[in-house]
C-alpha positions in Angstrom: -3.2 -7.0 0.9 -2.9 -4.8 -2.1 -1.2 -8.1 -3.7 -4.5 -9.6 -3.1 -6.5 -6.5 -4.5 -4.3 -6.6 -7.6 -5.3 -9.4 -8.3 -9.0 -9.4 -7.2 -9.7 -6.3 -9.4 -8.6 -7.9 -12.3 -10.5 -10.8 -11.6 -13.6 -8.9 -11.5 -13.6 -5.5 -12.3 -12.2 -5.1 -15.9 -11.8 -6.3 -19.2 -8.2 -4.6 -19.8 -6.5 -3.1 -17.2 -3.9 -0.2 -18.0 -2.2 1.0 -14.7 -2.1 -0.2 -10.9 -0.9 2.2 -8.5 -0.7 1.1 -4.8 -1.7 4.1 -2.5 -1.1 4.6 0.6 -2.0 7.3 3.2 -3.3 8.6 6.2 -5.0 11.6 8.3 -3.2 10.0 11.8 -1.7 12.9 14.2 -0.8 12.8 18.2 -1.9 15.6 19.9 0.3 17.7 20.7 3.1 16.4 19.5 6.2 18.4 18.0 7.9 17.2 15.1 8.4 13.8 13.2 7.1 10.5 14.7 7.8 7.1 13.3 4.4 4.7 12.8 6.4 2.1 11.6 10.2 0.3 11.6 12.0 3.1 11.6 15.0 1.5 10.1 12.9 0.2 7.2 10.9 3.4 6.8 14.5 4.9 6.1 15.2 2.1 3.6 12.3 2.6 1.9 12.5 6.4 1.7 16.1 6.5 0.7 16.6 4.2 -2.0 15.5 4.4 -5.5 11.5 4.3 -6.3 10.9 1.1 -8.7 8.4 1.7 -11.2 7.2 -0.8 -13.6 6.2 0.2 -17.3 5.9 -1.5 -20.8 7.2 -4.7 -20.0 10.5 -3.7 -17.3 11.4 -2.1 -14.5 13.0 1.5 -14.0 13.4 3.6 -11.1 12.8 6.9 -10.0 13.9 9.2 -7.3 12.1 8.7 -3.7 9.2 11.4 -3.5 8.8 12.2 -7.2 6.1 13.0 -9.0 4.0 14.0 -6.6 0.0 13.9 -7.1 -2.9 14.7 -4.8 -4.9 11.2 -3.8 -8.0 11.4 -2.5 -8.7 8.9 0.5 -12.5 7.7 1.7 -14.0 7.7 5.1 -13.1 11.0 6.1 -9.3 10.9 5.6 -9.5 13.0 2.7 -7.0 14.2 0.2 -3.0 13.7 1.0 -0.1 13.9 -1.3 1.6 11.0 -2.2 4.6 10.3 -3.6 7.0 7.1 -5.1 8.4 4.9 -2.1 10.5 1.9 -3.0 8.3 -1.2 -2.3 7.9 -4.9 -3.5 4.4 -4.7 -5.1 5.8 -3.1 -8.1 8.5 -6.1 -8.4 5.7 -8.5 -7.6 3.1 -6.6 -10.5 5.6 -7.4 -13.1 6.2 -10.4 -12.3 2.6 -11.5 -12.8 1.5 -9.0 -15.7 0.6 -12.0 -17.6 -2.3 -12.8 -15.4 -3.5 -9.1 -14.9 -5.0 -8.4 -18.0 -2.6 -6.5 -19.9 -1.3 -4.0 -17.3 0.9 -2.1 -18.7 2.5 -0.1 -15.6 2.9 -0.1 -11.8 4.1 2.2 -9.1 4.1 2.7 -5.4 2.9 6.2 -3.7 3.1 6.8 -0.5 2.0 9.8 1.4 4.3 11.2 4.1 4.0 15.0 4.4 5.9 17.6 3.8 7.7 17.6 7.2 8.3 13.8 7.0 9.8 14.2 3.7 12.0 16.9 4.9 13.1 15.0 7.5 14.0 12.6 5.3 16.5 14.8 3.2 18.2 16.3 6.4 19.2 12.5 7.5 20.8 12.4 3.9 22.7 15.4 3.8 24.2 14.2 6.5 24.7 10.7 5.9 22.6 9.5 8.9 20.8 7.2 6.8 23.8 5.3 6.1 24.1 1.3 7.0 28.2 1.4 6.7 29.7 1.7 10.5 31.7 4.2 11.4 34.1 4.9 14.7 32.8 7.1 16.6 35.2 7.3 19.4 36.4 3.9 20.4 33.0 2.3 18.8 32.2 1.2 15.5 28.1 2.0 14.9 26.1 2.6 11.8 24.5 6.2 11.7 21.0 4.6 11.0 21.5 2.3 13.7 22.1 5.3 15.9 18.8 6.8 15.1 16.1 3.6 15.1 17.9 3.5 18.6 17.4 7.3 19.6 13.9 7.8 18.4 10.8 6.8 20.4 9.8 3.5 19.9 7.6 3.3 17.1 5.4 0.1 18.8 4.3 2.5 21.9 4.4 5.7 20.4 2.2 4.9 17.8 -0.4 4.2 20.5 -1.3 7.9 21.1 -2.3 8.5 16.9 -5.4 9.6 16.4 -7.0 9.3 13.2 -7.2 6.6 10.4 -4.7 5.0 8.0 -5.4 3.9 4.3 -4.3 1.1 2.3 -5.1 0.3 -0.8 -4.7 -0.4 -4.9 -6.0 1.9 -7.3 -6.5 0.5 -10.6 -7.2 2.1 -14.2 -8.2 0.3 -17.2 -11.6 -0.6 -19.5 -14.6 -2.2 -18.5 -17.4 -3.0 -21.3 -14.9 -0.5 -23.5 -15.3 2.4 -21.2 -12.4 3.5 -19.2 -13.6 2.4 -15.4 -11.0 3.8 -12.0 -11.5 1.9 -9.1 -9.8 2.0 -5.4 -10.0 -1.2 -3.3 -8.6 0.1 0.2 -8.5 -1.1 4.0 -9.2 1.6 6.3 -8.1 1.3 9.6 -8.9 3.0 13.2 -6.5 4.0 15.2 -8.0 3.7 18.9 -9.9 0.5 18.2 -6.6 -1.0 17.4 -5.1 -0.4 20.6 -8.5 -1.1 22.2 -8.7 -5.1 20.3 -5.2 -5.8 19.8 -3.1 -3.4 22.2 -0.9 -2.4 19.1 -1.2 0.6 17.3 -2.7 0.8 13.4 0.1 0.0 11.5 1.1 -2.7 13.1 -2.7 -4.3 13.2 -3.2 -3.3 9.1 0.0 -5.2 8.1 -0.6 -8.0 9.9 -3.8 -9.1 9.2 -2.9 -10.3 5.9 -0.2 -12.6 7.0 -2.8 -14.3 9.4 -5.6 -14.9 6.6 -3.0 -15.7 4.6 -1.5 -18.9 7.2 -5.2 -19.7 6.5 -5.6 -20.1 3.4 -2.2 -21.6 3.1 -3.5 -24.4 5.9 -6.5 -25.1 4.7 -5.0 -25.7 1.0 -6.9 -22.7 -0.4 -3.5 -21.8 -1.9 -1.3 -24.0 -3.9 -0.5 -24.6 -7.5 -2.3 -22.0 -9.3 -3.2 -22.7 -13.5 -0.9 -20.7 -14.8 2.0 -22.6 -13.2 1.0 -25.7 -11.4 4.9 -25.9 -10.6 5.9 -26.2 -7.1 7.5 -22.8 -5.9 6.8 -19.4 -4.3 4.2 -17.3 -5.7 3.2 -14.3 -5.2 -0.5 -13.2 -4.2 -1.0 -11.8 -7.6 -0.4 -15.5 -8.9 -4.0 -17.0 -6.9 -7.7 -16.3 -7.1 -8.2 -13.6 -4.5 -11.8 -14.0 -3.6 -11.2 -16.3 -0.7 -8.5 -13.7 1.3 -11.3 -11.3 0.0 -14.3 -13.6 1.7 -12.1 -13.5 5.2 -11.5 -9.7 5.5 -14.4 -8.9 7.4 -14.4 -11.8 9.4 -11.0 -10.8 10.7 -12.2 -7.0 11.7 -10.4 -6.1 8.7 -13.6 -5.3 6.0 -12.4 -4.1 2.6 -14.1 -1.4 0.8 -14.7 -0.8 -3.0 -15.1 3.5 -4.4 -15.8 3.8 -7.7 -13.6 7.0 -8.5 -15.0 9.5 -11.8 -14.8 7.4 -15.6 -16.7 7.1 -18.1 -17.7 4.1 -16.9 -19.2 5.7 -13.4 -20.9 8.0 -15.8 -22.4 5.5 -17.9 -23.5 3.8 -15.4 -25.2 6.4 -13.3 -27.0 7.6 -16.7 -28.1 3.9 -17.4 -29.3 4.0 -13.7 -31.7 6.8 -14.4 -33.8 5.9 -17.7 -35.7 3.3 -18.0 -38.7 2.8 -20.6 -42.1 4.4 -20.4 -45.0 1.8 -19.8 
């Protein structure tokens, strides 16, 4: 989805765009309930928050330690403000790839936020190697230490049942529109409770896997194919098509997007221009 918003801002939102930041948070909570709790594959949440950050910026890709550079984010329909930080993920890799089509962009990253505890958590696995992948003997058994602890923890699929609250995903996008600097977020904001009430799975799971189903869609229908820029036959990314038609399918799919226009000059402008008009 943020792929798709990458792409769709662009599109139709800006003359020259100057940073994309995917970003990612939530106000979910269970009642109650004492210490860290997986929303997600908890072996891939351990990837992600273990290896190196990728960041994207003037024309390549570096990386940067997991939680760095932490920044406060400020999340719409009552979620509120979090703290995100860099998470390795594939948009960045997926950004670069396709800067030639995004109008200039000349950086992207990938923040996540995961709270203080989370992140804690986090570092006490890695002091003591239980986010490892390379097995081990423990007595006459050979088992990998992150193995061991996707298998302890509750599972993720049923636990995630009892959040309450609302998860945000989204891509944030900074650049020039009519030579004023314009900030925009494009974000899905999803329900806990009416997840598990329409689809008997829990947030995460339902916000991730909408987009794969528009996208079968769109893919069946031949709404996606050779795109201008490479009418090659391949793999593309969704930064690579026109966006408006996963865009057009959204709400359809009880999955609606939504647009804020964040503080810029531009927001300014605008709201100034709004208010005069000419006498007579």
């Amino acid at each position: 989805m943020a792929d798709y918003f990458v792409r769709y801002a662009a599109d139709h939102f800006f003359d020259e765009v100057e940073e994309i930041g995917v970003r990612d948070g939530s106000n979910l909570e269970i009642p109650g309930w004492k210490g860290i709790a997986f929303g997600f594959s908890i072996w891939t949440t351990i990837e992600e928050c273990t290896n190196a950050a990728i960041v994207w910026e003037d024309g390549d890709w570096h990386t940067v330690e997991p939680f760095s550079e932490l920044e406060d984010f400020w999340l719409p329909e009552g979620i509120g403000t979090v703290e995100v930080g860099h998470v390795e993920h594939e948009e960045v890799i997926q950004i670069g790839r396709y800067a030639h089509l995004l109008k200039g962009v000349k950086k992207a990253t990938f923040k996540y936020a995961l709270g203080d505890e989370f992140m804690e958590a986090i570092e006490v696995f890695k002091s003591i190697n239980m986010h490892k992948t390379e097995k081990i003997k423990v007595g006459d058994v050979m088992v990998a230490p992150r193995d061991v602890l996707a298998a302890a923890a509750p599972d993720p699929n049923e636990i995630g049942k009892r959040y309450v609250g609302k998860t945000a995903a989204g891509t944030w996008v900074r650049g020039r529109k009519d030579g004023l600097v314009r900030e925009i977020y494009l974000y899905q904001i999803a329900d806990n409770r009416e997840c598990v009430e329409k689809y008997d799975c829990q947030v995460v799971q339902a916000q991730t896997g909408f987009t794969p189903a528009i996208t079968l869609e769109l893919l069946a229908s031949g709404k996606l194919g050779s795109h201008p820029g490479d009418p090659a036959a391949g793999v593309h990314n969704p930064e690579a098509f026109c966006a408006d038609d996963y865009v057009g399918l959204m709400e359809p799919y009880g999955f609606p997007g939504g647009l804020l226009e964040m503080p810029s000059e531009y927001k300014s402008y605008k709201a100034v221009t709004a208010l005069t008009e000419p006498l007579g």
